[in-house]
C-alpha positions in Angstrom: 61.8 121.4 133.2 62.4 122.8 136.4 65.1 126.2 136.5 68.8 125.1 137.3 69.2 126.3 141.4 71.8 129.2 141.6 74.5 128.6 143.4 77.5 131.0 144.2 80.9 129.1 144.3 83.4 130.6 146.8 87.0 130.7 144.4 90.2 131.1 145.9 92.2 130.6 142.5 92.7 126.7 143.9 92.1 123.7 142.6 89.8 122.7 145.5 87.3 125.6 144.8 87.9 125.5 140.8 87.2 121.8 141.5 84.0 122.4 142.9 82.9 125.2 140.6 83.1 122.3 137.6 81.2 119.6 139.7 78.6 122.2 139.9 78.6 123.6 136.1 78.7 120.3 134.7 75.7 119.2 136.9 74.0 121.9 135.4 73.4 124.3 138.2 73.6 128.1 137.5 76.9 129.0 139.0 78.3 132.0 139.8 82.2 132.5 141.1 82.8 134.6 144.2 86.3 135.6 145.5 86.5 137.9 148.5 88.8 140.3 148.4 90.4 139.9 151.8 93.9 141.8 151.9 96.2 143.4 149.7 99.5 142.4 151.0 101.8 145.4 148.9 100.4 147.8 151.2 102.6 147.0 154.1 105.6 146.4 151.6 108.8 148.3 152.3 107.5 148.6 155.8 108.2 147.3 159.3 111.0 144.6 157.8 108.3 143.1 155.3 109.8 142.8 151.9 109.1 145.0 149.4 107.3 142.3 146.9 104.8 139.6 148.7 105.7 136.0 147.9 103.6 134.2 145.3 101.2 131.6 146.4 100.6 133.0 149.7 96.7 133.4 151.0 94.6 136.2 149.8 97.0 137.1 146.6 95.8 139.1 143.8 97.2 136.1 141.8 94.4 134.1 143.5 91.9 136.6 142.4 93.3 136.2 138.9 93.5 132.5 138.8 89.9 132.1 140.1 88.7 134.4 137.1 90.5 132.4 134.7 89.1 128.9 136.1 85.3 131.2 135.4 86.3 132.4 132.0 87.2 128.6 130.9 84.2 127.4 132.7 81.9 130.5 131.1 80.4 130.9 134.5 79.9 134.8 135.9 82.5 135.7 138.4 82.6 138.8 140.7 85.3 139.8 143.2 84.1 140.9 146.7 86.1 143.5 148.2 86.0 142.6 152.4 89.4 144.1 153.0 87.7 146.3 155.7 85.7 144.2 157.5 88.7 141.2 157.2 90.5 143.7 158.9 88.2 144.5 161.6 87.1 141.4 162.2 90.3 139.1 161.8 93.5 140.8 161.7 92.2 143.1 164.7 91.1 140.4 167.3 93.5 138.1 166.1 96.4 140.8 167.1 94.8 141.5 170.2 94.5 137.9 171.3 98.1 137.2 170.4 99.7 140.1 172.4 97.4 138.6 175.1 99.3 135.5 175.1 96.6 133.6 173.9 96.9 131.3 170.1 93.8 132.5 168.0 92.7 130.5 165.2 92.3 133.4 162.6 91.0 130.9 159.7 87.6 130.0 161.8 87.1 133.6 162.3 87.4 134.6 159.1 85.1 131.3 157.9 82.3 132.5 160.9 82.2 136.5 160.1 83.2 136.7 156.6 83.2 134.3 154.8 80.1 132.2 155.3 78.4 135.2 156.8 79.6 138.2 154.0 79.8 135.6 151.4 76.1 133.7 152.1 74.3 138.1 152.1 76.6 138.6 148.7 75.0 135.3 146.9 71.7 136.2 148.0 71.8 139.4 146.4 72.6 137.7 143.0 69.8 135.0 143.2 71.3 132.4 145.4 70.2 131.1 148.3 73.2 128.4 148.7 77.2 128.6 148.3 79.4 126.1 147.8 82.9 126.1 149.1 86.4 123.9 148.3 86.4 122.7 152.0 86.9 119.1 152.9 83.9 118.3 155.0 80.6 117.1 155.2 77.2 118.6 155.7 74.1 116.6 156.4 70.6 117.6 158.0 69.8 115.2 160.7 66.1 115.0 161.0 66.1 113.1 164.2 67.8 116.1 166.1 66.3 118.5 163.4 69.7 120.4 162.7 72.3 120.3 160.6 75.5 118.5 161.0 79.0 118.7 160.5 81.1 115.7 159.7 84.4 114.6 158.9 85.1 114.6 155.0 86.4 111.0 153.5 90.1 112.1 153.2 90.6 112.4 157.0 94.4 113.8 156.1 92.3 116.9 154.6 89.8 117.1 157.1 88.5 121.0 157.4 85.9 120.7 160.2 88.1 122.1 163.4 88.3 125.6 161.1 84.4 125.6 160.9 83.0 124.3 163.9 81.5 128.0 164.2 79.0 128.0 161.9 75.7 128.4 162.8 72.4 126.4 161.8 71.3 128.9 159.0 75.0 128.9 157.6 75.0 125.5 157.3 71.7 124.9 155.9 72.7 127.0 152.6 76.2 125.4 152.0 77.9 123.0 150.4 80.7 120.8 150.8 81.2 119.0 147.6 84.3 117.7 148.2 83.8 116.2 151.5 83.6 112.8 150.1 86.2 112.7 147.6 90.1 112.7 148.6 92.4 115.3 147.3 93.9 112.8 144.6 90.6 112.6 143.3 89.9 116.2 143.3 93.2 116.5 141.6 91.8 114.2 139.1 88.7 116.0 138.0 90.9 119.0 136.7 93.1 117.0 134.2 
């Protein structure tokens, strides 16, 4: 029998990318769990009117990071956190503040998706033995050998489409992802868990 394919699962701690880290395992792919570490939010606490404790559920939490380890421990998949505070920085917060002051409306999701991301997150799984990642988004991915590139496609629950955040991905990004939710709806999804 041929060996499982390794794939590294990109795990915010939600149920999309915990969703998509079961599909995977109980296919019977070799999955690994990846969270990047993108910003810790107490070190601005106390300072410049931000309170002193971050809300829960907010983007990037260490609560994230903990609830993508525990969906890994129940699934008995390895699971590393990434720690891209420093590059998320430079690459996201920085332009995204300059752009802003500049009176112009960023879109600091499909930055973070083009340079970190799919980029930081596609070098981190190939240095663990995959050559593919899989992410929580809602959208489809499919090589079109008539133009001979890949293709980016609205998912099947249009209300959670996740294509206009990344439109910036490039050929070689796209050829080593996957979307496995892009045709199921999110009451589906929801349904996998339970």
């Amino acid at each position: 029998m041929p060996k499982p394919e390794t794939i590294a699962v990109a795990m915010s701690g939600g149920v999309d990318s915990s969703t998509v880290a079961a599909i995977l395992a109980h296919e019977g792919d070799a999955v690994v769990g990846l969270t990047l570490q993108l910003w810790d939010q107490t070190r601005l606490a106390g300072k410049h009117g931000i309170p002193d404790a971050p809300k829960a559920g907010r983007c990037c939490s260490l609560d994230d990071v903990y609830d993508a380890r525990r969906v890994a421990e129940h699934l008995g998949i390895p699971y590393y956190v990434v720690n891209q505070q420093e590059r998320f920085e430079d690459d996201v917060v920085r332009p995204f503040v300059a752009e802003y002051l500049a009176g112009r409306t960023p879109i600091p999701c499909s930055l973070c998706n083009n340079h970190i991301k799919f980029d930081q997150l596609l070098k981190t799984a190939r240095s663990i033995g995959a050559e593919r990642i899989a992410t929580g988004h809602y959208a489809v991915n499919e090589y079109d050998a008539q133009r001979g590139r890949w293709i980016l496609k609205r998912p099947a629950d249009r209300a959670k489409d996740q294509t206009y955040f990344l439109f910036g991905l490039t050929q070689e990004q796209l050829a080593h992802t996957l979307f496995p939710l892009g045709r199921l709806t999110k009451p589906e999804v929801r349904e996998i868990p339970r």
